[in-house]
Structure formats: structure tokens, C-alpha cells
C-alpha positions in Angstrom: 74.7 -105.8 213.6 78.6 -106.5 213.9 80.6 -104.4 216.2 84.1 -103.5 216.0 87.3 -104.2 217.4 87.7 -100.9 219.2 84.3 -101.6 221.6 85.6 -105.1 221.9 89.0 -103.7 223.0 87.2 -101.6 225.8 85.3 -104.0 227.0 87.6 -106.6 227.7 90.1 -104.1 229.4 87.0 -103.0 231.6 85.4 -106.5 232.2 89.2 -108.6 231.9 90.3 -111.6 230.4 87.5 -113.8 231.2 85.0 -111.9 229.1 83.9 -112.9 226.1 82.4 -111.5 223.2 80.0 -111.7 220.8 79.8 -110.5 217.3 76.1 -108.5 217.8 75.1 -105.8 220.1 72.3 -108.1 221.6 75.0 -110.0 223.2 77.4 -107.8 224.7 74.1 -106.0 226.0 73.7 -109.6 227.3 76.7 -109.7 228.6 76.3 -106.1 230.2 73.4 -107.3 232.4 71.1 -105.3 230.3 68.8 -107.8 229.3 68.2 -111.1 228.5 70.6 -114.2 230.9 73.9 -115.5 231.5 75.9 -116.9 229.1 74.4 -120.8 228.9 75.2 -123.9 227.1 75.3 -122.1 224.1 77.8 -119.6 225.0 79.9 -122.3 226.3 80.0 -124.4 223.2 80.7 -121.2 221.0 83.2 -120.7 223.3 84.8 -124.2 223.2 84.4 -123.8 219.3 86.4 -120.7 218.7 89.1 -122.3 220.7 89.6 -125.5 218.5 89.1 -123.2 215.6 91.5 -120.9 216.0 94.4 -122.2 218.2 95.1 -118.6 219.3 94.8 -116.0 222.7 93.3 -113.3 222.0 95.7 -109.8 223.0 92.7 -107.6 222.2 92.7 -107.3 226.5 96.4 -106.3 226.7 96.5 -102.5 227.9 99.2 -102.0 225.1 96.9 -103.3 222.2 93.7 -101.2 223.6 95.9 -97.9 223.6 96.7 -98.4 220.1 92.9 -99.4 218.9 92.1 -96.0 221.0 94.5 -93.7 219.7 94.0 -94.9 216.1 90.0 -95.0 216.6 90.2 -91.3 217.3 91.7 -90.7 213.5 88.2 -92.7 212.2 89.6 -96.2 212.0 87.6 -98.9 213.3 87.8 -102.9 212.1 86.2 -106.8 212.6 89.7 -108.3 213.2 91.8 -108.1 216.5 95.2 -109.2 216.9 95.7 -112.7 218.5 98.8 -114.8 219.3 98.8 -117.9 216.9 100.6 -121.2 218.3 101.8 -121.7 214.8 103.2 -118.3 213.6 103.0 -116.0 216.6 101.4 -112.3 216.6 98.5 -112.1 213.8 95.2 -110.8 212.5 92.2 -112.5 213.6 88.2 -112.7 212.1 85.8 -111.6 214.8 82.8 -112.5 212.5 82.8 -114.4 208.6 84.1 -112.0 206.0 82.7 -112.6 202.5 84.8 -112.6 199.5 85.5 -109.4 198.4 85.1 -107.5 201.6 87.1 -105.2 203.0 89.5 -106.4 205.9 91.0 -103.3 206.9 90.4 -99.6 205.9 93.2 -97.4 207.1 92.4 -94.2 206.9 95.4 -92.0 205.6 95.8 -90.3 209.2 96.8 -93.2 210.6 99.8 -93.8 208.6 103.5 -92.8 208.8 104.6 -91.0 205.5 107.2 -88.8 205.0 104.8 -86.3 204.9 103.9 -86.9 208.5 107.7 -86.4 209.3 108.1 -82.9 207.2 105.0 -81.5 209.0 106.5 -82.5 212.0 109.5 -81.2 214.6 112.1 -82.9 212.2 110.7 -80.5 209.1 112.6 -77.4 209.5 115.9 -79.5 209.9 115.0 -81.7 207.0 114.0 -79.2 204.5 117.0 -77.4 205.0 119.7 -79.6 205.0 122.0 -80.3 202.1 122.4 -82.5 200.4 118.8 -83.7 200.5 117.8 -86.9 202.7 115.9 -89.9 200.9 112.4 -90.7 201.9 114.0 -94.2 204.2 116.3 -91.9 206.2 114.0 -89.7 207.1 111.3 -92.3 208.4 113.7 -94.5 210.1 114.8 -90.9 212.1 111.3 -90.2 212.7 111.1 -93.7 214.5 114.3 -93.0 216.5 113.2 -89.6 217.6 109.5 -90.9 218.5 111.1 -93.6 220.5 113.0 -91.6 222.1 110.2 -89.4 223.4 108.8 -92.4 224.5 104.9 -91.7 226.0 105.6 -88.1 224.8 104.9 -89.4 221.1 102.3 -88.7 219.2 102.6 -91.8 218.4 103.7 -93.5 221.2 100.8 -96.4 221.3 102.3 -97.3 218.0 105.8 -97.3 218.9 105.0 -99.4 221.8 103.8 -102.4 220.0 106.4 -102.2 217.4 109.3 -105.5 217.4 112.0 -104.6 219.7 114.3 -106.6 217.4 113.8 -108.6 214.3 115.5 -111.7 212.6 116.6 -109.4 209.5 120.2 -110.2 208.7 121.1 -106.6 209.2 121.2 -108.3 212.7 123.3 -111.4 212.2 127.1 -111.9 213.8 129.5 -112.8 210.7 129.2 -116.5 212.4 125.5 -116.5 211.8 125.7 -115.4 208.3 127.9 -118.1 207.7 124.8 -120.4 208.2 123.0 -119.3 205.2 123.2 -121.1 202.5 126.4 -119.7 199.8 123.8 -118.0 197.4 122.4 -115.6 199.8 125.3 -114.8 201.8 126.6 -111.8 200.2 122.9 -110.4 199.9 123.3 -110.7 203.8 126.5 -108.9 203.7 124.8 -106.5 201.2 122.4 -105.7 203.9 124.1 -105.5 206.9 126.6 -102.7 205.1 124.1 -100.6 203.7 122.5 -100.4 207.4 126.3 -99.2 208.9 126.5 -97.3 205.7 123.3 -95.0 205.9 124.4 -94.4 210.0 128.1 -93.2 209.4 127.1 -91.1 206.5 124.5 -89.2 208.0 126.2 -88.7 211.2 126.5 -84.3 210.6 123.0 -84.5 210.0 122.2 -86.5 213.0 124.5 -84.0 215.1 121.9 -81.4 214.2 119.3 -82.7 215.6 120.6 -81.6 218.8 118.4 -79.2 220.0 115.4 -81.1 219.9 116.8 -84.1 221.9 117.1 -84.5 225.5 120.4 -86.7 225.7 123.5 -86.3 223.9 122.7 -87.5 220.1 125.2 -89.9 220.1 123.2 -92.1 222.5 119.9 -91.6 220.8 120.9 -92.1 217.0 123.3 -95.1 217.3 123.9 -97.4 215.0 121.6 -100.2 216.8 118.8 -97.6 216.8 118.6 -96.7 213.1 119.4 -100.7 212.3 115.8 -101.0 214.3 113.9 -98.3 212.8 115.3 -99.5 209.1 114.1 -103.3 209.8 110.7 -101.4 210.6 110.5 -99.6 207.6 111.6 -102.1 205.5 109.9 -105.0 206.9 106.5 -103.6 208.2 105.7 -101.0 205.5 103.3 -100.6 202.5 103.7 -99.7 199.4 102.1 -96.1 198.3 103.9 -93.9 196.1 103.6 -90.4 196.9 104.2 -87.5 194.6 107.5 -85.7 194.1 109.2 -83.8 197.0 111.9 -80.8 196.0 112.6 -81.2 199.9 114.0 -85.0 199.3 115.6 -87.2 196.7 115.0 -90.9 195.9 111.6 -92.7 195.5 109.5 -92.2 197.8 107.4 -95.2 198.4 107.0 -96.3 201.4 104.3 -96.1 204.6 103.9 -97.5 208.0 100.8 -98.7 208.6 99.5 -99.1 211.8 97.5 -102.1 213.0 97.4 -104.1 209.2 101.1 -104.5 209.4 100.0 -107.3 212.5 98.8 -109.1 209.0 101.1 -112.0 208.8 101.9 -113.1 205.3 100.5 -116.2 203.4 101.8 -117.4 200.0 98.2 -118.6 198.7 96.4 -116.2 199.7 94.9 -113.9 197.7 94.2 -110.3 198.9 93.9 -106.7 196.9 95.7 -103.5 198.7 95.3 -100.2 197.6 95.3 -96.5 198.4 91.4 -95.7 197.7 92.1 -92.0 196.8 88.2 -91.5 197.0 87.6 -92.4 201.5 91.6 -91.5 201.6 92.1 -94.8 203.3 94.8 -97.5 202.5 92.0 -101.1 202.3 92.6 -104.8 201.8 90.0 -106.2 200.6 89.8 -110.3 200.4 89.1 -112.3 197.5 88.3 -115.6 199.3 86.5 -114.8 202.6 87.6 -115.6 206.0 86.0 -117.8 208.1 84.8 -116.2 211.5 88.0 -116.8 214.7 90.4 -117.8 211.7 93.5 -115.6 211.5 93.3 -112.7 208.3 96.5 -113.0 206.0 97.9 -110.6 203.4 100.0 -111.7 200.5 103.5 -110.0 200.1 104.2 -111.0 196.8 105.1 -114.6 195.2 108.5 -114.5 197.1 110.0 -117.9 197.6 112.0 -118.5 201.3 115.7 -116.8 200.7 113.9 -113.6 199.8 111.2 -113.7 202.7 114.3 -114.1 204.9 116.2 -111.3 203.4 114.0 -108.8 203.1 111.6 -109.4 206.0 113.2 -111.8 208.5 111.1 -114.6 208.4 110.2 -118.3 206.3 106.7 -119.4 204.8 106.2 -123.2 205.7 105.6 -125.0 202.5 105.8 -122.2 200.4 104.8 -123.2 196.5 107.2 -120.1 195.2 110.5 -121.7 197.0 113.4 -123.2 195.1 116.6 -123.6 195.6 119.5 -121.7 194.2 122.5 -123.4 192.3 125.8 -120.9 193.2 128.2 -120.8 190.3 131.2 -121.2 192.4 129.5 -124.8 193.8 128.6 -125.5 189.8 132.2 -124.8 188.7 133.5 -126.9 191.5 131.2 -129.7 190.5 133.0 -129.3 187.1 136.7 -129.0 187.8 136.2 -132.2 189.6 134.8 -133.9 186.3 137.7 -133.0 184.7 136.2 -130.3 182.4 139.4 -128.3 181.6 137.2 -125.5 179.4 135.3 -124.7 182.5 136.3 -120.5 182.7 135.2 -120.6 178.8 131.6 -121.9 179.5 131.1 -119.6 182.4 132.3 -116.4 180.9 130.3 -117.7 177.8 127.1 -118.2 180.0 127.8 -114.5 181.4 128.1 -112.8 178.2 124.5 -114.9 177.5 123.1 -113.8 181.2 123.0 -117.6 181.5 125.4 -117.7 184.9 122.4 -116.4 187.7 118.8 -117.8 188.6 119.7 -121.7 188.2 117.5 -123.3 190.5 115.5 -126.3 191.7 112.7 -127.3 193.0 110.8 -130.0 194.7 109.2 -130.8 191.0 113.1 -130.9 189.7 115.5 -129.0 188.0 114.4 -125.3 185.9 115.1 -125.4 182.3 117.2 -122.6 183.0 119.8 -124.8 185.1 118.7 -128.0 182.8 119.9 -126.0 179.2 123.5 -124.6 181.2 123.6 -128.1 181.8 123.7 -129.2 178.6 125.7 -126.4 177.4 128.7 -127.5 179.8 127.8 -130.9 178.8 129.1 -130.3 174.7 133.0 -130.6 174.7 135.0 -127.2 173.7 135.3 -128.3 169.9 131.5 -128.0 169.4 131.8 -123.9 170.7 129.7 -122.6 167.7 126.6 -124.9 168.5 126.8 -124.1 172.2 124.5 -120.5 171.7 121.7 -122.7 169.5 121.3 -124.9 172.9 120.6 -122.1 174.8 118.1 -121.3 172.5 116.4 -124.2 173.0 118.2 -126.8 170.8 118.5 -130.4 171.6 121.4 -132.2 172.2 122.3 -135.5 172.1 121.4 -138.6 174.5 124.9 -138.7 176.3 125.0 -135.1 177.2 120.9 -135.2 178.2 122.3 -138.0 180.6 125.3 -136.1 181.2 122.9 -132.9 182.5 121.4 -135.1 184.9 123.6 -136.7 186.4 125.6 -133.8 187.1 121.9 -131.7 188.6 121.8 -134.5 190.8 125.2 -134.6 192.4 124.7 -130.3 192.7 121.4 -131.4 195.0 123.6 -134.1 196.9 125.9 -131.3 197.4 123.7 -128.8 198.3 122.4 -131.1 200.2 125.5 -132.1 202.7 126.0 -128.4 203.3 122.6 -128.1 204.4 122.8 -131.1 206.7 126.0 -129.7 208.0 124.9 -126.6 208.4 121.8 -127.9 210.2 124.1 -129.5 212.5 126.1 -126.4 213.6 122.8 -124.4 214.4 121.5 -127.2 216.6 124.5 -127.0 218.0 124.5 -123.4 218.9 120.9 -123.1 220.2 122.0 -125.2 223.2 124.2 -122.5 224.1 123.3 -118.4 222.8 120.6 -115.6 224.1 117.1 -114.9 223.0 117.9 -112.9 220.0 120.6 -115.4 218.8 118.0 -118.3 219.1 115.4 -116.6 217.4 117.9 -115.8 214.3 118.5 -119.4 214.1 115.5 -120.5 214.3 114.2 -118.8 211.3 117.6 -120.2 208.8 116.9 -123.4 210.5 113.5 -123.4 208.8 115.0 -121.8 205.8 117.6 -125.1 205.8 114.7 -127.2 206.3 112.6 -125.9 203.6 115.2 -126.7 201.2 116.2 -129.9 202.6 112.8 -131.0 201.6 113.2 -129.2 198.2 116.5 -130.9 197.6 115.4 -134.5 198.5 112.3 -134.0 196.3 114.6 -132.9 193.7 117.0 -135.9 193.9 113.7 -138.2 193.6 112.3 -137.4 190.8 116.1 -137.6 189.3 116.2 -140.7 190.5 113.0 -142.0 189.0 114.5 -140.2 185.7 117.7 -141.3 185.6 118.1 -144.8 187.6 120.4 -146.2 190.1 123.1 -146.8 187.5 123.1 -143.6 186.0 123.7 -141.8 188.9 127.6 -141.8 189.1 130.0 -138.7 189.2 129.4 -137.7 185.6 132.4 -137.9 182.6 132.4 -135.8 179.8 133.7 -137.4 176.3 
């Protein structure tokens, strides 16, 4: 009979960190003094397995981590994983016992979660439903978030504010100098992200200004900028997807839920995972498709995102992650170009635009896309041969020279791409000798981005190689 994490939890805040537990009642009874003896050589070889296995602590102890199993336990939510520092990724999910395929992980019921219902039943409703113009669904939750912390252990929800990130690696949070680290392709999306942050505090700032009365310091010191860029990260990064029906009191989708608990699921590009609001035990599950092997650490799957989106949109890299390429920016492709001597380059671009041929030109470790391969061969054909260009993108083939031509020139974009990496590389190595803890851990994560695609690029550039040969691989000439 498997018990769940909740009496684990209490136990090991009542017996401390040197207790350990079982997966069966027998034991812990065991373990109580109730019956049976002390832990043997059995116990100790269990024990010295789950340590190889896992490579993890346990937190389950941690006073903050048993307040939050407690307070969520008391809205019917019980579960078989625990959360567990990981020496490889950090905070996770992790098996108490084996979980078959097909069996739930987690089973949230819906009173545990954060939805914008929660926040228009709450103290924020009356000032939400009557303001004008109408608030969207994000707003509201990340000033639900604000407002909670800012109760502190007066919060409902308190034990999950209190083991919520106190910053995160989003680039919301990056200096201009940081941003300037990411590779070119994702830079503005960076901008993009850090602007719509600044612009969803100064535009709400009447609104904000009426939520006066239910504060205890002057609003201007508990809805600041830095707060709502933290709640927004939360949101944004930490919640799950469940659509919820129509709301005269907002506008915009509303879409999104914070889930306590399963948002300590760390993602994992092959894994495979189902998630779902089951409408008929009104609980948000994940149910596994694999198994999980008992100590190993529980993973959900955010989607088949490759690196530069991970980053963007939830702060963090997937080592080895099958979905990554790298993207080819048009202003690097037009340089590559103009320095070929192509004089008709503004031509082919604006004809690749009017085509929706100019974005998503990647490569990978496997080699170029066709996508980027067929431009390729379109800025290969000389200006005269205009009316065949549209039949290449449709898959036409082209001649030997301009084949050639296409390589040569994918190549010197991943030699390019390449330096900048390196160089780039260089300048965050340089920084981390010098900056504060948040600084550090925002380059550690486009470090492993550049790293990641240093690997992709030189993978790329071999299997040119082993295409085109030594000699062909010369600044390219068109005829």
C-alpha cells in the first residue's frame, strides 16, 4: 500500500533529516517503533541505491515545502512524488515509488489552483469588476500575486507564495548589455519582452492607485515595476494552460492557471506526458505515457520548443534538445551577400518577403532546412533569370553551379554564426568573473544557449564539409 507525499512530508519534519522512508505503511510503522526492527542491511543498501539513482536531496523536510503539502492537502490533493534538488537541473519532481505507463503523476484538484476566478471572488473583485476599461485575464493574476505577497503570511496563499522564484532568468530581466549577448535573431523578441513588461505597469498605473484601500503601504511601493515584472514571469513561466469560459467582467483570452506543486515539474523534450482539466474529479492530471522509475525525477513536456524559445518564454535551455536549430537573421544573410558581390540583393529579399520566404531559415546539427537551402538557390540565379526564381521556390531544381553555389554560401553563414558565438562566449566568461547572483545566473543560462548552438553550428559545417569538400568551400561567386 503506497503512501503519499503529504505523510511523508510530516514525518520527516517531525523525525528530521536523517529519516528515511519507505514506500508501504509496514515500514514507516517500522520506522515508528511500532513493530518489527531497525532499519538493517537492507535498509542501508536501499538507501545507498536511491542515492546513486537519483543524484538528488530530498526538500520534502524543509519547513517551507511541508507548509505547502499541508495547506494544499487540506483542499484534497495528495501525491507519490516530492520535490528534490537535482545536481543536474536544480529544483524538480521526484518518484517515491515506480509509476506505470499511463498513470497519473499528479491530480490537482481545481481548488488548488490560481484562476482568475479565484481573484474575482476575492478582495481584488469589487475593484476589478468595476473598473473601466476592463482588465485582461494576465493583469489581473500578476496583481493578485503582488497583493498576496504583499500580505505576506496573511495570504491565503501564503505557503505558495513562499516557495515561488524570487527572480527568474526571463529576459524581461536582462540590462541592455545582457541582451546584447543573445544571439541577433532573438534580440528584438528580448526587447519585445522587456517593453510589454514596462508597458502593462505604466498603463495600469490609475488602476493600481485604487487599490489603495486595501493595502497597508503607499501603492507606489507595493505595485512597482520590479513587482509586477516578478508576478508576470510567474504567470507566464509557471502556468498551465486551461481555458475558462467567457467573463463580461474581463477582456482577452483567458487561459491561464497557476498550479501549485506540478509547476516544480521541470521540463523534458522527449518526454511524453498527457495534461488535462478532467472536468469529471474537477482536477487538472498528468498522466505519463512511459512510466517512471521509482527515486527518478517526474518531467512534463512543454511543447516541442527548441532553445531560443525555452529561453524566451520560460528562462531556461534543454541540454541536447532534438527540437533546436539555429536561426539564419536576414540582415547576417544580406551581409553574407553584399560581400559576394550580388548587386540585386534588395530585389531577392523583397521578392522572398512578398513569397514569406525571408523568416524561419534555419540549421541544424543534421544541416541546413530546405527552407534556407531553396532561398539559397534562389539568391544563387543571377537577376536576368527573375521569372524562374518563383518555380525554385516551389521546389524546382537548379543547376549544378548554383546547387554548389547554395552550399558554399550555408556554410560561410554557420562560420559566421559561428565567430559571433565564440565571441560572444568570450564576453560572458568575461563578465561572470566580475557581476552579482542574478547577473551570473542570466548568463549562465545564454551561455548554455551559445553552447547549444555552437554544437549545432559545428555539426552543421561537418556534414557540409563532407558534402561539399575542402576545395569547394571558398567565399562563394555568383556568375
Amino acid at each position: 500500500m503506497g503512501i503519499g507525499w503529504y505523510t511523508r512530508s510530516v514525518l520527516l519534519a517531525h523525525f528530521g533529516n536523517n529519516c528515511v522512508l519507505s514506500s508501504t505503511v509496514n515500514d514507516v510503522y517500522n520506522m515508528l517503533g511500532r513493530g518489527g526492527q531497525r532499519a538493517g542491511r537492507t535498509r542501508r543498501k536501499r538507501r545507498r541505491r536511491q542515492q546513486n539513482t537519483s543524484q538528488s536531496g530530498s526538500l520534502s523536510h524543509q519547513l517551507q515545502y511541508v507548509t505547502l503539502m499541508k495547506f494544499l492537502h487540506k483542499r484534497g490533493f495528495d501525491c507519490v512524488l516530492q520535490p528534490a534538488n537535482f545536481i543536474d537541473i536544480g529544483r524538480g519532481l521526484q518518484a517515491q515509488e515506480m509509476i506505470k505507463p499511463d498513470e497519473l503523476i499528479i491530480s490537482l484538484p481545481e481548488v488548488c489552483l490560481i484562476t482568475t476566478s479565484t481573484v474575482l471572488d476575492s478582495y481584488l473583485g469589487p475593484y476589478i469588476k468595476s473598473w473601466k476599461p476592463r482588465l485582461s485575464p494576465l493583469l489581473v493574476l500578476c496583481v493578485f500575486l503582488v497583493c498576496e505577497r504583499h500580505r505576506g503570511e496573511e495570504s491565503d496563499w501564503f505557503a505558495y507564495i513562499n516557495v515561488l522564484p524570487a527572480t527568474y532568468t526571463c529576459p524581461s530581466y536582462f540590462s541592455n548589455d545582457v541582451i546584447a549577448l543573445l544571439p541577433a535573431s532573438i534580440q528584438s523578441r528580448a526587447l519585445d519582452q522587456r517593453e510589454e513588461v514596462k508597458d502593462l505597469h505604466s498603463s495600469n498605473q490609475d488602476f493600481f492607485r485604487s487599490l489603495q484601500p486595501i493595502l497597508s503601504r503607499a501603492v507606489e511601493e507595493v505595485l512597482t515595476y520590479e513587482a509586477l515584472r516578478w508576478a508576470w514571469c510567474c504567470v507566464n513561466t509557471r502556468s498551465v494552460f486551461l481555458p475558462r469560459p467567457p467573463n463580461h467582467f474581463l477582456c482577452g483570452q483567458d487561459v491561464n492557471a497557476l498550479a501549485p506543486f506540478l509547476d516544480l515539474l521541470n521540463h523534458r523534450p522527449d518526454v511524453q506526458v498527457s495534461a488535462s482539466f478532467n472536468h469529471v474529479t474537477a482536477c487538472y492530471e498528468i498522466r505519463t505515457v512511459t512510466g517512471i522509475q521509482r527515486y527518478q525525477q517526474a518531467f512534463i513536456n512543454y511543447g516541442s520548443h527548441d532553445n531560443q524559445r525555452l529561453l524566451i518564454e520560460y528562462g531556461f535551455v534543454a541540454p541536447g534538445n532534438p527540437n533546436s536549430v539555429v536561426y539564419i537573421d536576414t540582415d547576417l544573410l544580406q551581409q553574407v551577400l553584399r560581400g559576394a558581390g550580388d548587386r540585386s540583393v534588395e530585389h531577392k529579399m523583397r521578392f522572398l518577403r512578398e513569397n514569406n520566404f525571408s523568416h524561419n531559415l534555419t540549421v541544424s546539427s543534421d544541416g541546413p532546412s530546405w527552407r534556407l537551402m531553396t532561398v539559397l538557390k534562389v539568391l544563387a540565379l543571377p537577376q536576368s533569370s527573375y521569372p524562374y526564381w518563383k518555380a525554385v521556390l516551389l521546389g524546382q531544381s537548379v543547376c549544378e553551379d548554383s546547387e554548389q553555389w547554395a552550399g558554399r554560401t550555408a556554410w560561410i553563414l554557420c562560420q559566421r554564426l559561428l565567430q559571433d558565438t565564440n565571441t560572444s562566449m568570450d564576453k560572458i566568461s568575461s563578465l561572470l568573473q566580475h557581476c552579482d547572483k542574478p547577473m551570473k545566473e542570466q548568463l549562465g543560462v545564454i551561455r548554455s544557449l551559445r553552447q547549444e548552438e555552437q554544437n549545432i553550428l559545428e555539426s552543421c559545417m561537418r556534414v557540409l564539409h563532407g558534402i561539399l569538400g575542402e576545395s569547394s568551400l571558398t567565399q562563394p561567386k555568383q556568375g
